[in-house]
C-alpha positions in Angstrom: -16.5 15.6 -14.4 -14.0 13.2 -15.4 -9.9 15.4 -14.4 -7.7 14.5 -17.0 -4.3 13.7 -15.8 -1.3 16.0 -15.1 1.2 15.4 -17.8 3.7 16.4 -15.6 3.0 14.5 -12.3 4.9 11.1 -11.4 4.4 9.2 -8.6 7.1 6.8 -7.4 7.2 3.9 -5.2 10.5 1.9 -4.1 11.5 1.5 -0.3 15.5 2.2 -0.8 15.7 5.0 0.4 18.5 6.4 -1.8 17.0 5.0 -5.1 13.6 6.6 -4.3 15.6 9.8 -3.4 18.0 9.9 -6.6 14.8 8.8 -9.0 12.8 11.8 -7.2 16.1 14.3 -8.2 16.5 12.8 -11.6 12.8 13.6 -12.2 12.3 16.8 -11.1 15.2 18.0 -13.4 13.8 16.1 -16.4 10.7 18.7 -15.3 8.0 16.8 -13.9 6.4 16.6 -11.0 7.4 13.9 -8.3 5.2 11.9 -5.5 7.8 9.6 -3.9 6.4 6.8 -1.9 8.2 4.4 0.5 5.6 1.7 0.3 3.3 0.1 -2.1 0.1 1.1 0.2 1.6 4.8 0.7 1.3 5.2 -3.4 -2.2 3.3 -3.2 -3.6 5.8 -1.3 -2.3 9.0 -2.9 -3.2 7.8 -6.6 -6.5 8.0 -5.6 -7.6 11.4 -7.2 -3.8 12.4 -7.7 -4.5 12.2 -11.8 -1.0 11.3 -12.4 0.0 11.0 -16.2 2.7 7.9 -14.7 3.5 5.6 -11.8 7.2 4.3 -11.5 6.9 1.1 -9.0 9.9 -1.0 -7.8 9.2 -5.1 -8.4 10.5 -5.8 -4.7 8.5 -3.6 -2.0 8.7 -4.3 2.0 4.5 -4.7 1.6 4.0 -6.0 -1.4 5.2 -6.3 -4.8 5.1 -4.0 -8.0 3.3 -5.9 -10.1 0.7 -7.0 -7.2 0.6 -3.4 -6.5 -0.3 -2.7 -10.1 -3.2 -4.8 -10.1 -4.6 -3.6 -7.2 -4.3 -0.3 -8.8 -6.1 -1.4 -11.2 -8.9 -3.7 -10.3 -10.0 0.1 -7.8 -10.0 2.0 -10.9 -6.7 3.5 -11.2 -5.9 2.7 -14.7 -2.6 5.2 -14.8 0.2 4.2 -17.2 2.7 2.4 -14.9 6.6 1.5 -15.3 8.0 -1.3 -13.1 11.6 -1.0 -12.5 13.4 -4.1 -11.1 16.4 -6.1 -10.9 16.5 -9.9 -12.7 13.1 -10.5 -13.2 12.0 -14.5 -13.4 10.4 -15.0 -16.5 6.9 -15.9 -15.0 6.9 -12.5 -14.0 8.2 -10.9 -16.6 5.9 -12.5 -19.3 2.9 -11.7 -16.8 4.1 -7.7 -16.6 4.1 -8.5 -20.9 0.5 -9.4 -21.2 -0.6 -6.6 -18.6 1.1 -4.3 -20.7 3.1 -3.3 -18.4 6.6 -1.8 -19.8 9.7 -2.8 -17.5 13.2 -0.9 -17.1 15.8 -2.7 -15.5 17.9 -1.8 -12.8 20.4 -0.5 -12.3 19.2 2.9 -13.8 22.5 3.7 -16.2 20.5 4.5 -19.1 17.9 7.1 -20.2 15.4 4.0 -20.8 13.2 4.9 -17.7 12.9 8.9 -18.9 12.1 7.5 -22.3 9.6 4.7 -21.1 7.9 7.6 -19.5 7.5 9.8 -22.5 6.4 7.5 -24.4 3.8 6.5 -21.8 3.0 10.1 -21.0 3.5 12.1 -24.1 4.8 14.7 -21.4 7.6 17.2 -22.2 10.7 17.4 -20.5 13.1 20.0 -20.3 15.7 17.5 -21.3 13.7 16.2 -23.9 
């Protein structure tokens, strides 16, 4: 039997500390669930039977990057919505992200684009939204 995903559930991944602490808190008030990873291979592992409705994945990881990360994700089956967040991204990449469909929010985080981006992906509700 195939587990749908939890609408609710969001699984993070960016090694500053701080960001990946404030992101978890901004989250969890919008009303969803959070799994907050320090490393790429940390949120490999727990999406994995985690049936997350999102992934939120910094571009510049100690161990490898978000849109590597992605595609590993990916090519093991894990075909959960995913957001990269990042700072200045080169074209190349950016047009690569484009044509994996893969919607990016810029940092720094001022905005509400990264709740919306995650709505939209999700379909969730929020208590904000």
């Amino acid at each position: 039997m195939i587990t749908p995903p939890d609408s609710r559930l969001v699984l993070i991944a960016d090694d500053d500390c701080e960001v990946l602490n404030a992101l978890r808190f901004a989250l969890e008030l919008e009303g969803y669930q959070v799994g907050a990873f320090a490393t790429g291979r940390a949120l490999l592992d727990a999406a994995h039977g985690a049936h997350a409705a999102c992934l939120v994945i910094d571009q510049k990881l100690a161990d490898t990057t978000g849109l590597e990360l992605i595609m590993r994700l990916r090519a093991s089956g894990v075909a959960t919505p995913s957001v990269l967040i990042t700072t200045n991204l080169p074209t190349h990449l950016r047009i690569r992200a484009t044509n994996l469909a893969i919607p990016i929010v810029e940092k720094p985080l001022l905005t509400d684009a990264l709740f919306a981006t995650i709505r939209e992906l999700t379909g969730g509700p929020t208590l904000r939204g």
